[in-house]
C-alpha positions in Angstrom: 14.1 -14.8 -10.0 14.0 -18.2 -11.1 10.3 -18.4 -10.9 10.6 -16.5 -14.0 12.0 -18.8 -15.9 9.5 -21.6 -14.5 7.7 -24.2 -16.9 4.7 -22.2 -16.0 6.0 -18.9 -17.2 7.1 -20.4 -20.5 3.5 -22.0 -20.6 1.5 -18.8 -20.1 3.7 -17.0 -22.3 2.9 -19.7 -25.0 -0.7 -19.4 -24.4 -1.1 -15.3 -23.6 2.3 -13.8 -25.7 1.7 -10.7 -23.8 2.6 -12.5 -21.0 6.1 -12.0 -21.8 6.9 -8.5 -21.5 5.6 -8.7 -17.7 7.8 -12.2 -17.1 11.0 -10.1 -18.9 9.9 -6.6 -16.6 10.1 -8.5 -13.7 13.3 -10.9 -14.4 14.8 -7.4 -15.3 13.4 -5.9 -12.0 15.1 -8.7 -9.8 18.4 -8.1 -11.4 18.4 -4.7 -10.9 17.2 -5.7 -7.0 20.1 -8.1 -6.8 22.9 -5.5 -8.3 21.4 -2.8 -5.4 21.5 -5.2 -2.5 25.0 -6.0 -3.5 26.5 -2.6 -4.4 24.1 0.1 -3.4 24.2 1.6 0.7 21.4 0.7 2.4 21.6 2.5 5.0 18.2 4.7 5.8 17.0 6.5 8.6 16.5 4.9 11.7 13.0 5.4 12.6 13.1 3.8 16.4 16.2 5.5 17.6 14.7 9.0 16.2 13.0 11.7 18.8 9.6 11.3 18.6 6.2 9.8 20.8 3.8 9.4 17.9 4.5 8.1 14.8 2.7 7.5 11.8 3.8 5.9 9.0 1.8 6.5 6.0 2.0 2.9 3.9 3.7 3.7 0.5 3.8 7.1 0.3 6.7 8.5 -2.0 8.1 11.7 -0.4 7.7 13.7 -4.1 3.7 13.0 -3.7 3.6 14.0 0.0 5.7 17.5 -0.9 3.1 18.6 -3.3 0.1 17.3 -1.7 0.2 17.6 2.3 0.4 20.3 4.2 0.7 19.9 7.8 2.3 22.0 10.9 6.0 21.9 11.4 9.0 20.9 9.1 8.9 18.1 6.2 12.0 16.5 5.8 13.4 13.8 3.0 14.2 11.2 4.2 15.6 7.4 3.2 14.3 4.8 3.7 16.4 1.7 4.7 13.6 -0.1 2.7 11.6 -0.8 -0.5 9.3 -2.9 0.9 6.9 -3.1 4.4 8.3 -6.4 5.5 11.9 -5.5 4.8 11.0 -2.1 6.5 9.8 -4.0 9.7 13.0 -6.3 9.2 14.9 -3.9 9.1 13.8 -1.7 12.1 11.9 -3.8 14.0 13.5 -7.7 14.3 15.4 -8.8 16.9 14.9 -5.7 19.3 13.5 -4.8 22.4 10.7 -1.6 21.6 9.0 -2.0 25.3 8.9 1.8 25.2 6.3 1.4 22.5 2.7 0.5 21.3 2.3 -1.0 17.5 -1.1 -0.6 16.0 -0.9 -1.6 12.7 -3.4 -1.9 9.8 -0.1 -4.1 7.6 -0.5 -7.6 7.8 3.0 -8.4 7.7 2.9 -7.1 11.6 1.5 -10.9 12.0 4.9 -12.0 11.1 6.8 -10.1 14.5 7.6 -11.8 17.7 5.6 -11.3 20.6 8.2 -9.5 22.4 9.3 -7.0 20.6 6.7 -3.9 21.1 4.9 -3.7 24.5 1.7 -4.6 22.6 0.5 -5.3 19.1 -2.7 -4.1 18.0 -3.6 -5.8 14.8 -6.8 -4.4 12.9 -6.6 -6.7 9.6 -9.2 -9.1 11.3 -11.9 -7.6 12.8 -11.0 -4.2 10.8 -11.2 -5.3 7.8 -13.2 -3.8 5.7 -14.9 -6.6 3.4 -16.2 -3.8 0.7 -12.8 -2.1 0.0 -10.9 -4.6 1.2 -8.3 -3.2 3.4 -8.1 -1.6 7.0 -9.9 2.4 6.6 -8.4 5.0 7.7 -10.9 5.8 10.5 -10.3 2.3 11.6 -6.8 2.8 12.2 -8.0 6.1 14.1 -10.4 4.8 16.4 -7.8 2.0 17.1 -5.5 4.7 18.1 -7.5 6.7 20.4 -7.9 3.6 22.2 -4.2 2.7 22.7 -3.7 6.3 23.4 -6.3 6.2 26.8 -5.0 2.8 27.3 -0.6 3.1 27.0 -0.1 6.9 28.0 3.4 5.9 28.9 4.1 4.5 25.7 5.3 5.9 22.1 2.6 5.0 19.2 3.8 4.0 16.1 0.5 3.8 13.8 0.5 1.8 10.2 -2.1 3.3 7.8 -2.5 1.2 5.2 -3.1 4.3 2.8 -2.1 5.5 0.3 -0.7 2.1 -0.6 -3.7 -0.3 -2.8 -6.6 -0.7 -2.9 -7.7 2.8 -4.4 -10.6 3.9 -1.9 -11.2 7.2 -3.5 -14.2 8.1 -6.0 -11.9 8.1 -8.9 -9.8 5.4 -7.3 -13.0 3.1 -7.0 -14.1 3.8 -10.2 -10.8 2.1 -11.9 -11.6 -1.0 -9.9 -13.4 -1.7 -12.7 -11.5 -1.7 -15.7 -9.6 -4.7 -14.7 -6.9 -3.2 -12.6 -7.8 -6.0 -9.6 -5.3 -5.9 -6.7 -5.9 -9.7 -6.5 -2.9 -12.7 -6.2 -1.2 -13.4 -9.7 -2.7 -16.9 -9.0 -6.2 -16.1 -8.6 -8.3 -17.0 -11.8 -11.7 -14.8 -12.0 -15.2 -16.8 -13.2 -14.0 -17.1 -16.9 -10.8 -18.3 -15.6 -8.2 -16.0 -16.5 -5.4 -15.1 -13.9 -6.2 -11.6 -12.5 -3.1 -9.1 -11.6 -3.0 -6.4 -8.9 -2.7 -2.6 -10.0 0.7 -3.1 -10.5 1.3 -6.0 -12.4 -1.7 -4.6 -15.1 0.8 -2.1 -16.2 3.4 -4.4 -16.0 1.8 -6.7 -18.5 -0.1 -4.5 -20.5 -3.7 -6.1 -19.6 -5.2 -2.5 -18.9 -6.0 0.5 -21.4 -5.2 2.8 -19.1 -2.2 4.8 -18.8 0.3 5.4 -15.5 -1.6 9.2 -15.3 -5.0 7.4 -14.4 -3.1 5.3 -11.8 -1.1 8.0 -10.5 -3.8 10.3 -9.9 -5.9 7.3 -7.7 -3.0 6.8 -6.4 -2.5 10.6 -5.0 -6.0 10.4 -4.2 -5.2 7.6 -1.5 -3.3 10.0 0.2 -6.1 12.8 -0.1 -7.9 10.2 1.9 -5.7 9.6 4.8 -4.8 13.2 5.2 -8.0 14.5 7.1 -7.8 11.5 9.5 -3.8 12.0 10.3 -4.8 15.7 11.3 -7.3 14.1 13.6 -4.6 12.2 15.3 -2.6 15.6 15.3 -5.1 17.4 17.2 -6.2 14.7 19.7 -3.3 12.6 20.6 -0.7 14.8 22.9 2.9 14.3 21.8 5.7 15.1 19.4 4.7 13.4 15.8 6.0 12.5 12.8 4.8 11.5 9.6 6.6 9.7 7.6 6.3 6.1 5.6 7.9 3.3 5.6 8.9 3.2 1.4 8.0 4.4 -1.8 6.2 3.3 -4.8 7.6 3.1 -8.5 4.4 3.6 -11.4 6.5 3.4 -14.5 9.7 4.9 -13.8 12.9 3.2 -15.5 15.0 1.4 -13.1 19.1 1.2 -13.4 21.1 -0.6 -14.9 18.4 -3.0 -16.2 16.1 0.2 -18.1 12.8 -2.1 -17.4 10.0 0.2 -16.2 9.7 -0.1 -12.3 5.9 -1.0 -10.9 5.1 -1.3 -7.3 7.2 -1.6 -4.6 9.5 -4.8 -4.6 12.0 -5.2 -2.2 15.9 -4.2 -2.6 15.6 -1.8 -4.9 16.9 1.5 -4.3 15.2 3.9 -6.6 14.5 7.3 -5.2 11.0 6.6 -6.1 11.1 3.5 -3.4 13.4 5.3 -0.8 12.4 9.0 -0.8 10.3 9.5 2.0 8.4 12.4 3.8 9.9 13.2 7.8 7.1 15.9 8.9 8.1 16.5 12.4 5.3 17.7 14.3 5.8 19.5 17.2 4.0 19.7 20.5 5.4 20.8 24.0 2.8 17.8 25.5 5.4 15.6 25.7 4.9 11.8 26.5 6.4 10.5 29.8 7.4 7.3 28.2 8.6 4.2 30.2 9.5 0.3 29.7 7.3 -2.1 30.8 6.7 -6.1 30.4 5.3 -6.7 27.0 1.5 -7.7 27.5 -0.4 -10.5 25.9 -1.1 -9.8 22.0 -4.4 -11.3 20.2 -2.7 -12.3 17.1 -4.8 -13.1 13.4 -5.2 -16.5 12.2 -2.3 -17.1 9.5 -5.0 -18.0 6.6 -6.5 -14.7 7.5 -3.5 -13.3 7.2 -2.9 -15.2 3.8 -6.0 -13.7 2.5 -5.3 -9.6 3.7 -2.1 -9.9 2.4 -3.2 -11.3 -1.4 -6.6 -8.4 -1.2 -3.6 -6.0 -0.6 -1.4 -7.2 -3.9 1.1 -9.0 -1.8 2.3 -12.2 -3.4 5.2 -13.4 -1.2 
């Protein structure tokens, strides 16, 4: 919060006056954050101590756009999230316990930021998966990934992190808006004529984009059009009661409380039903997993400026 008030805020407000209706959007944004992690319940479901053996946990995906979009077998649920964020979802959930039961492979960067002991193994994909042209992990990525750990742990639950429908846009439409100046690049990054480029978010936030929230939500729907096809092949070839669910929300425009500043991304603490609201589908399938505990094994883990890097492509700024 203080950032906002920085000598480089008041400097780029003096030079760009625009500037300041994103600097007062996001002061009020972190006030509304700080009056919800002080008064509001925070409680959410607990995704580890639920019944499942495959879970997959759709990055970002608000449980009003999942209702009206997806249809999959078995019963979709709302659900809370105890999060508004993916870090504080894996804070929440996944620090400071003992998952031995279960294999992580996860196309999130913040995984990087786990112990070594916590899951049996870690499969991060946001090295050699990356994918240099959309920048971010694809879906089929995270697929082939899967199938893998699935030969490889058949005693283990599967919790899978697809990156979508969360930024970058990788749909035709989405694509196309990647070139109207709505880059998902760090607020520090200057482009070749030196101006500071914003991610999706913090274009509408400041106003430095003609478009309006329906051209953002409807590339933003189309992300989860994407992932859809590629969670049904995980249905069909990986044996085991599934859910689908997410691990938080997205705001695009909607007024916050009690600060009324409109609500962009997904920044943690903030418990707007936009942010919280998440899909359960519970998937059922009488192949059952035979899960056991076992020693965790050894985890290849992603060179911290490479992490650095995935986590700016991806709009992160923390």
């Amino acid at each position: 919060m203080i950032d906002k008030l920085s000598l480089r805020n008041f400097r780029r407000v003096v030079d760009n006056p625009a500037y300041l209706r994103g600097a007062a959007n996001e002061l009020g944004t972190d006030i509304d954050a700080a009056i919800h992690r002080r008064f509001y319940d925070k409680t959410g479901v607990q995704v580890m101590d639920e019944d499942w053996d495959v879970l997959l946990l759709l990055d970002g995906c608000r449980y009003d756009m999942f209702a009206e979009r997806v249809d999959l077998p078995g019963r979709l649920e709302r659900r809370t999230s105890a999060a508004s964020q993916s870090w504080e979802f894996m804070t929440e959930h996944f620090v400071g316990r003992t998952l031995h039961d279960t294999v992580y492979v996860s196309a999130n960067p913040y995984t990087s930021r786990l112990d070594d002991d916590v899951f049996h193994a870690v499969v991060e994909l946001f090295d050699e998966g990356w994918d240099e042209t959309h920048e971010t992990v694809m879906p089929e990525t995270v697929v082939e990934a899967t199938l893998a750990a699935d030969e490889r742990f058949p005693d283990k639950r599967l919790l899978v992190h697809f990156m979508q429908p969360h930024i970058p846009f990788i749909g035709e439409r989405g694509r196309a808006l990647q070139h109207t100046g709505l880059a998902h690049q760090d607020l520090d990054v200057t482009d070749g004529d030196g101006e500071t480029r914003y991610p999706v978010w913090g274009n509408l936030r400041y106003g430095f984009t003609d478009l309006g929230r329906a051209a953002v939500w409807d590339a933003y729907c189309e992300n989860l059009d994407v992932v859809v096809p590629y969670v049904r092949d995980l249905l069909a070839r990986v044996p085991g009661k599934t859910v689908v669910t997410s691990d938080h929300g997205n705001l695009v425009g909607e007024r916050l409380w009690p600060i009324p500043v409109r609500g962009y991304g997904h920044p943690a603490g903030v418990r707007a039903p936009s942010l919280v609201d998440v899909p359960w589908q519970v998937v059922p399938d009488d192949r059952r997993r035979d899960v056991r505990v076992d020693t965790p094994v050894a985890r290849d883990r992603t060179a911290d400026e490479t992490v650095t890097d995935r986590l700016s492509k991806l709009g992160y700024t923390d």
